[in-house]
C-alpha positions in Angstrom: 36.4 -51.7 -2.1 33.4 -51.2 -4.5 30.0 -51.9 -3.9 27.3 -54.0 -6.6 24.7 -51.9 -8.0 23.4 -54.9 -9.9 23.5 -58.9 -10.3 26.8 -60.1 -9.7 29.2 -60.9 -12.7 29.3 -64.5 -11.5 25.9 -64.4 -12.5 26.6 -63.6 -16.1 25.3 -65.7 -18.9 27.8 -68.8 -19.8 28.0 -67.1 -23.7 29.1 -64.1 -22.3 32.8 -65.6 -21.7 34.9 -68.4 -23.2 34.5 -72.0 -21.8 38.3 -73.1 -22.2 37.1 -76.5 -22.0 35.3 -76.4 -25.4 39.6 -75.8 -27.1 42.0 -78.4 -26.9 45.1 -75.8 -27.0 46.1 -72.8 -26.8 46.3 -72.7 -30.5 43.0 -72.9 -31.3 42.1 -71.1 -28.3 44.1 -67.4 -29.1 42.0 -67.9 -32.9 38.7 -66.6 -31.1 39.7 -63.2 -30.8 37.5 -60.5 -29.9 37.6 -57.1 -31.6 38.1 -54.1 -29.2 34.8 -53.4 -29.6 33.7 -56.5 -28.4 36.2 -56.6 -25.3 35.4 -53.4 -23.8 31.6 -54.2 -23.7 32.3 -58.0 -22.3 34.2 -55.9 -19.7 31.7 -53.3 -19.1 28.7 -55.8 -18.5 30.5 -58.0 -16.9 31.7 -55.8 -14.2 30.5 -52.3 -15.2 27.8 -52.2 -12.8 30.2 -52.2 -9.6 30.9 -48.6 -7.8 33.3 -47.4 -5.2 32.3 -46.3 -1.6 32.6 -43.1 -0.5 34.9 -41.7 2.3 35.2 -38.0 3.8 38.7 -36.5 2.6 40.1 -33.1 4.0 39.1 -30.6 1.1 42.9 -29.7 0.6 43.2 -33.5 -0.1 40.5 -33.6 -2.4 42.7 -33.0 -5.8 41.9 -35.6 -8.4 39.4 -37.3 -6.5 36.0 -38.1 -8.0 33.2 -36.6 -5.8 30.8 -38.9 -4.1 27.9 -37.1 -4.0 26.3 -33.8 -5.3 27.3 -30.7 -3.6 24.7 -28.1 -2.9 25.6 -24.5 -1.2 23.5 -23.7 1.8 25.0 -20.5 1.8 25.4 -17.0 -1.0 28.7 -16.4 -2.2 29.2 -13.7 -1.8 27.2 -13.0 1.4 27.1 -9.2 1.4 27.1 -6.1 -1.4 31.1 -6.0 -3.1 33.0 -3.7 -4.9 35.2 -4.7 -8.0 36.9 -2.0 -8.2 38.8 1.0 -5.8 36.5 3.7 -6.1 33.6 5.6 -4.7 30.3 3.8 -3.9 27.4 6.1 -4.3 23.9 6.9 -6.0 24.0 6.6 -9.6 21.6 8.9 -10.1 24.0 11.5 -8.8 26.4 11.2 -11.8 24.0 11.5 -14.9 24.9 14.2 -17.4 28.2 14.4 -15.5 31.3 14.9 -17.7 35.5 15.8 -17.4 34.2 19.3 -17.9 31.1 19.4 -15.8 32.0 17.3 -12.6 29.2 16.2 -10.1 30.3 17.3 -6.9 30.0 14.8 -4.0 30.4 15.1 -0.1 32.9 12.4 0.9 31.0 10.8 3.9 33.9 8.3 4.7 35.5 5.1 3.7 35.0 1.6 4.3 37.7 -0.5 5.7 38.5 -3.9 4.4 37.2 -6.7 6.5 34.9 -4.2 8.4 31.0 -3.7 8.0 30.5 0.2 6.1 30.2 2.6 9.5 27.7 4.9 7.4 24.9 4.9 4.8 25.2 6.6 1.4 22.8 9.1 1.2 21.9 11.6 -2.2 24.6 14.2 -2.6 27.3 12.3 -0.5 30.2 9.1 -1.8 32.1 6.8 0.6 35.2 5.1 -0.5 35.6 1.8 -0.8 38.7 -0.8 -1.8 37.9 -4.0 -4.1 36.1 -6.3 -2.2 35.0 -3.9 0.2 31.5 -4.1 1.4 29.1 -1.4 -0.4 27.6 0.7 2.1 23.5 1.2 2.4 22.2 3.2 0.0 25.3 3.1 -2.5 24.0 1.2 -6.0 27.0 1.8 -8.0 30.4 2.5 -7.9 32.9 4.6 -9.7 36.5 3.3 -10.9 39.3 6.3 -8.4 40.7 6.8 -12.0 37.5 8.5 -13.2 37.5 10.9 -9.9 39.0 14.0 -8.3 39.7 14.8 -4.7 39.9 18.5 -4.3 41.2 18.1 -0.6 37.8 19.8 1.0 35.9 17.0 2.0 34.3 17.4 -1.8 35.0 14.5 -4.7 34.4 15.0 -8.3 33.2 12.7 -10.5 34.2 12.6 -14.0 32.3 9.7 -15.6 28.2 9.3 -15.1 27.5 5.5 -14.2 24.9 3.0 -14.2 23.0 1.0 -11.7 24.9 -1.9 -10.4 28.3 -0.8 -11.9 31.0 -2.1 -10.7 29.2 -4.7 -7.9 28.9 -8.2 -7.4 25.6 -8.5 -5.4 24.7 -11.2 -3.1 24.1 -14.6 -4.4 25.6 -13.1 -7.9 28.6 -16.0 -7.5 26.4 -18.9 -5.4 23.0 -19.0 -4.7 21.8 -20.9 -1.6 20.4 -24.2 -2.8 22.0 -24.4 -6.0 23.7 -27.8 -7.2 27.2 -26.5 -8.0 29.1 -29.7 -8.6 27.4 -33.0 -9.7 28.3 -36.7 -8.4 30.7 -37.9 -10.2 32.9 -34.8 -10.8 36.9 -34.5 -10.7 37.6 -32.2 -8.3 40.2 -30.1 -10.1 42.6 -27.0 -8.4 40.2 -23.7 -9.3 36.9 -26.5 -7.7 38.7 -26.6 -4.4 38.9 -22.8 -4.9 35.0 -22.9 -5.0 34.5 -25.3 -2.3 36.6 -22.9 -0.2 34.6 -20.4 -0.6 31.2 -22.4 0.7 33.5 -23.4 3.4 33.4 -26.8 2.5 36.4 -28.1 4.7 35.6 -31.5 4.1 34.7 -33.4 0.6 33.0 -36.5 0.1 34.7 -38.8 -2.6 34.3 -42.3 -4.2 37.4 -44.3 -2.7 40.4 -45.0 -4.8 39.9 -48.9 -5.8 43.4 -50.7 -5.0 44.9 -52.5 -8.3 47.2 -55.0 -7.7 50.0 -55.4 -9.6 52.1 -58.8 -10.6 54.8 -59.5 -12.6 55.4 -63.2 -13.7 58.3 -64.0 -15.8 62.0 -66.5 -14.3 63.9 -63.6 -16.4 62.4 -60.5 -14.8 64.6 -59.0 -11.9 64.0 -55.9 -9.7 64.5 -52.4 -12.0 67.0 -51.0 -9.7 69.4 -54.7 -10.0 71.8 -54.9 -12.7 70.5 -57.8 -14.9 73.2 -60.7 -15.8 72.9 -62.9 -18.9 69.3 -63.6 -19.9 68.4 -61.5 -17.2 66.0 -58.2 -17.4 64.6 -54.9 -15.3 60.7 -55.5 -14.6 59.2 -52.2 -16.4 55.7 -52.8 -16.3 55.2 -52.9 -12.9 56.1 -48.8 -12.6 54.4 -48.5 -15.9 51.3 -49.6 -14.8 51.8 -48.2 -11.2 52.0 -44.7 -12.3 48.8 -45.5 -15.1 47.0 -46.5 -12.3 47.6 -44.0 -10.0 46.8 -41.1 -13.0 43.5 -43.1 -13.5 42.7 -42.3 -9.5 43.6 -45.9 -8.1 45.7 -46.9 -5.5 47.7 -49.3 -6.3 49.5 -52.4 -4.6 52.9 -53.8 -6.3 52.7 -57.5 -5.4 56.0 -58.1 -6.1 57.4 -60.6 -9.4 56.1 -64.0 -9.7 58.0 -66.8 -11.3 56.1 -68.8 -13.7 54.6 -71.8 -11.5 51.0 -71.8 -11.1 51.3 -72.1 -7.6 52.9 -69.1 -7.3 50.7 -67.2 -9.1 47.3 -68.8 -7.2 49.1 -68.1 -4.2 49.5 -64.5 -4.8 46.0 -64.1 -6.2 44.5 -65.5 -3.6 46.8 -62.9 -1.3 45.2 -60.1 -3.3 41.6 -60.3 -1.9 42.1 -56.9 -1.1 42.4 -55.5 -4.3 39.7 -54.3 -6.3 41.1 -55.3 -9.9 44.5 -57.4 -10.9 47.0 -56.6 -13.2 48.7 -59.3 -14.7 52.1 -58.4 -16.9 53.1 -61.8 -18.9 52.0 -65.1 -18.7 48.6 -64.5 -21.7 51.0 -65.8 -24.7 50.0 -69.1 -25.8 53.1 -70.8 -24.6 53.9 -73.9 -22.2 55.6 -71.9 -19.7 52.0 -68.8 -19.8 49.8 -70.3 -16.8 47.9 -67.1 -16.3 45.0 -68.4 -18.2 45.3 -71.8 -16.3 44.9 -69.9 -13.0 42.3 -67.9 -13.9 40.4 -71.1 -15.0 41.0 -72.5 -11.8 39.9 -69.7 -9.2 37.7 -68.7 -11.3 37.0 -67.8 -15.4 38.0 -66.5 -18.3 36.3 -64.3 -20.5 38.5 -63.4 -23.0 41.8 -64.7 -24.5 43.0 -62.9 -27.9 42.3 -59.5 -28.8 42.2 -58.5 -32.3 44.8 -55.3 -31.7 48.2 -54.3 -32.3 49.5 -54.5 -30.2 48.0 -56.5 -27.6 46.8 -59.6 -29.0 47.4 -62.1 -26.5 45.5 -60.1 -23.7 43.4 -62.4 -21.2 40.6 -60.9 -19.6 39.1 -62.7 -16.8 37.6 -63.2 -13.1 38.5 -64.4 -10.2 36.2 -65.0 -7.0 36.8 -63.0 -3.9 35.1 -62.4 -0.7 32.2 -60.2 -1.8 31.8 -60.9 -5.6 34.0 -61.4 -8.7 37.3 -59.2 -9.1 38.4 -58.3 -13.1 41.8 -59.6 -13.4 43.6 -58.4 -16.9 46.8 -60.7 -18.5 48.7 -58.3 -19.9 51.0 -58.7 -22.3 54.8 -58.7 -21.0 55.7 -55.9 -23.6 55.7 -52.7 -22.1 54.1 -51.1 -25.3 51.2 -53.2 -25.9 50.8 -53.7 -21.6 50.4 -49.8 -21.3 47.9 -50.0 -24.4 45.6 -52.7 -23.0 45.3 -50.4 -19.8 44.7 -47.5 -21.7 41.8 -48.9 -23.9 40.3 -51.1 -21.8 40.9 -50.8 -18.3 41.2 -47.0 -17.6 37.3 -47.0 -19.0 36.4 -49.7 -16.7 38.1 -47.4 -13.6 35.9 -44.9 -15.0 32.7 -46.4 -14.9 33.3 -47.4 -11.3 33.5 -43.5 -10.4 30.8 -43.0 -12.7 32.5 -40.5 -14.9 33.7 -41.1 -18.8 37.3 -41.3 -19.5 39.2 -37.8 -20.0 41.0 -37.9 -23.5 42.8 -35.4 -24.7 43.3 -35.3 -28.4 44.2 -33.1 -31.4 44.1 -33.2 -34.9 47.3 -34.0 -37.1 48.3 -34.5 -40.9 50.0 -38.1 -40.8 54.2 -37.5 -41.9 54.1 -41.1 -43.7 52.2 -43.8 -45.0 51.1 -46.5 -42.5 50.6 -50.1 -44.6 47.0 -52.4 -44.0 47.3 -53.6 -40.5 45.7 -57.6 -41.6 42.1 -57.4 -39.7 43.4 -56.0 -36.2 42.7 -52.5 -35.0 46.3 -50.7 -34.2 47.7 -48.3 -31.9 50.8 -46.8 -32.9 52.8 -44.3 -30.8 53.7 -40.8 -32.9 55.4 -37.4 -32.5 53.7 -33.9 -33.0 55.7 -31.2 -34.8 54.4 -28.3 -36.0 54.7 -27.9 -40.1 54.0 -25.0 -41.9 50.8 -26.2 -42.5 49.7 -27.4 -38.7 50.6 -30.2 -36.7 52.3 -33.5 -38.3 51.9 -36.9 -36.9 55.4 -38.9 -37.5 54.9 -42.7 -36.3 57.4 -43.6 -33.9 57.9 -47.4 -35.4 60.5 -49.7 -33.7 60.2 -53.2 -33.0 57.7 -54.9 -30.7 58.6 -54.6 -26.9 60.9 -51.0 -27.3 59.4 -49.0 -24.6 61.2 -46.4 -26.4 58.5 -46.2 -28.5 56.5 -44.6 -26.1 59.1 -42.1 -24.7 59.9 -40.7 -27.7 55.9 -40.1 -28.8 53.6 -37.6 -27.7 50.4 -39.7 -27.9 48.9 -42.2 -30.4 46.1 -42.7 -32.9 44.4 -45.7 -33.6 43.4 -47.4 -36.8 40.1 -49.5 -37.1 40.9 -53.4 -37.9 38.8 -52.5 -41.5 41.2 -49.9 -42.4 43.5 -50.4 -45.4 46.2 -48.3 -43.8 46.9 -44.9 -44.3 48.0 -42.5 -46.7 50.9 -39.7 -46.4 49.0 -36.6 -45.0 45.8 -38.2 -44.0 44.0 -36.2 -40.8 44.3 -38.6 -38.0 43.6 -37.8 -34.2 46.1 -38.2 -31.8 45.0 -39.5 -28.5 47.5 -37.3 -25.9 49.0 -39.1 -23.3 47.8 -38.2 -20.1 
């Protein structure tokens, strides 16, 4: 569960959300759009100021999480002299002027095995050998690379190549320095960090918990994906959909199952989902007699938003309901898979973000569009395209099919997005695509 770092959202100011009461129907109701713009920052100070807890996680479980707290070594890595190299460890002073021609002649006073503290000190005139990662011997301040050496089999080693101070160590501290802030609060712990945190001996990690987002489906034609549908039957594909979005975003999420479309379905499975820490709802926001999602909302709590202007996605409710220790978001989502996954991708994958205090990850490239894309009419629009490579760079080709295909999406790559001012776009414009993650 999260935490409050601020006043509550119940709190917020009554012009801050839509008083349904003030519309006689839906109709007039869905023409009060917001702009994207305009959503996400109703969302974000409405219930931006919420954070997770933290828990203690095994370090090898730590992948993906967001880290808790900062994390400051109390120890040097590495914590004695090293060698980078196979070679010789000795003075550096004792190789100046040497050449292939004119060796300097060392004593070979030994070797240094792995995993072991150096037996003996390097003194002027002498070399000990040591494998990478060894531990320099006292004495030694440089190290020369076997490939620049000769044994002559007589206890004596030449040395081919003069060196420097310092060549060819890592020094203590040189990696980690006791006291030093090496990852922030707030970070993704990522494969090569639990490689670092190994190496402090961090063996356990402190991270924000994963909030749980619950997941409805509401529609009388929706039946389980694995089922074969009948006649005006069909598979429920947003409730994997957003599943695996929410998992990638770093939730945990809870499928509550399909609801029919009765309010008193719906209110009973909200009220089931005190748990959760932010409901998805797939369906039920068109303006339609048989949508309650917007009804229930208003009666266990309020909306703040019905009618985005975006394509797709218009019909999107934004809303809260009360729970047990303050207000819960709860999103409407559009029943098409397409615009569903975009609404959780613009709006509520920030708002996971903010909770872990960390900014969302997007990864995008640069394209030349392959066609021309017409005005969208006032909305901002997200439409799904395939990379190629031209001869020129990448292309963008829009993958265009009919609302609802989630086709749309499989066959794409990622997406751009075109402001609601935009007169559409010509053939070859630069657009950036937003990867999918």
């Amino acid at each position: 569960m999260w935490r409050t770092t601020g006043p509550l959202p119940v709190n917020a100011p009554r012009n801050t959300f839509f008083d349904s009461a003030a519309y006689s129907n839906y109709d007039n109701f869905m023409l009060h759009v917001k702009t994207p713009e305009e959503t996400l920052e109703i969302i974000i100070s409405n219930f931006g100021h919420l954070e997770m807890d933290g828990e203690s996680v095994p370090l090898r479980l730590s992948l993906g999480r967001v880290l808790y707290e900062d994390i400051i070594a109390d120890e040097a890595v590495p914590d004695f002299n090293r060698s980078t190299v196979d070679g010789y460890a000795l003075m550096s002073s004792d190789t100046f002027g040497c050449s292939d021609s004119l060796p300097a002649l060392l004593r070979r006073a030994g070797e240094v095995k792995m995993g072991s503290v150096p037996e003996t000190d390097v003194r002027r005139g002498e070399c000990v050998y040591v494998q990478t990662g060894g531990e320099i011997p006292a004495g030694a301040d440089a190290v020369v690379m076997i490939e620049y050496t000769e044994d002559y089999g007589d206890g004596m080693v030449g040395i081919l190549r003069p060196c420097s101070p310092g060549e060819n160590i890592i020094f203590i501290g040189d990696d980690v320095t006791p006291g030093r802030k090496l990852y922030h609060k707030g970070h993704l712990i990522k494969p090569h960090d639990i490689g670092a945190l190994s190496a402090l001996g961090e063996s356990v990690v402190k991270v924000c918990k994963r909030p749980i987002a619950g997941i409805i489906s509401t529609g009388n034609e929706l039946i389980p994906f694995d089922e074969r549908p009948a006649g005006g039957q069909i598979r429920d594909v947003n409730s994997n959909m957003l599943e695996a979005a929410a998992i990638a975003a770093g939730c945990e999420p809870l499928l509550m199952g399909i609801i029919p479309d009765e309010e008193s379905a719906l209110i009973a499975a909200l009220k089931e989902a005190d748990e959760c820490d932010l409901i998805l709802i797939s369906g039920g926001s068109s303006a339609g007699n048989k949508d309650v999602t917007l009804r229930v909302i208003e009666k266990l709590g309020r909306s703040l938003i019905h009618g985005i202007a975006m394509k797709p996605g218009k019909p999107t409710i934004v809303g809260e309901i009360e729970a047990k220790s303050s207000g819960k978001p709860v999103f409407g989502l559009p029943g098409h898979p397409v615009a569903a996954y975009f609404i959780f991708e613009v709006f509520v994958y920030p708002l996971i973000c903010r909770w872990f205090g960390t900014s969302p990850e997007r990864r995008t490239l640069e394209a030349s569009l392959d066609s021309q894309i017409p005005s969208n009419h006032g909305r901002a629009e997200f439409i799904a395209v395939k990379l190629e490579q031209g001869e020129e760079g990448l292309v963008a080709i829009p993958v265009i099919g009919k609302s609802g295909l989630i086709t749309q999406m499989s066959g794409s790559d990622g997406y751009i997005a075109i402001p609601r001012d935009c007169e559409g776009l010509k053939q070859g414009s630069k657009v950036t695509v937003n990867l999918y993650s």
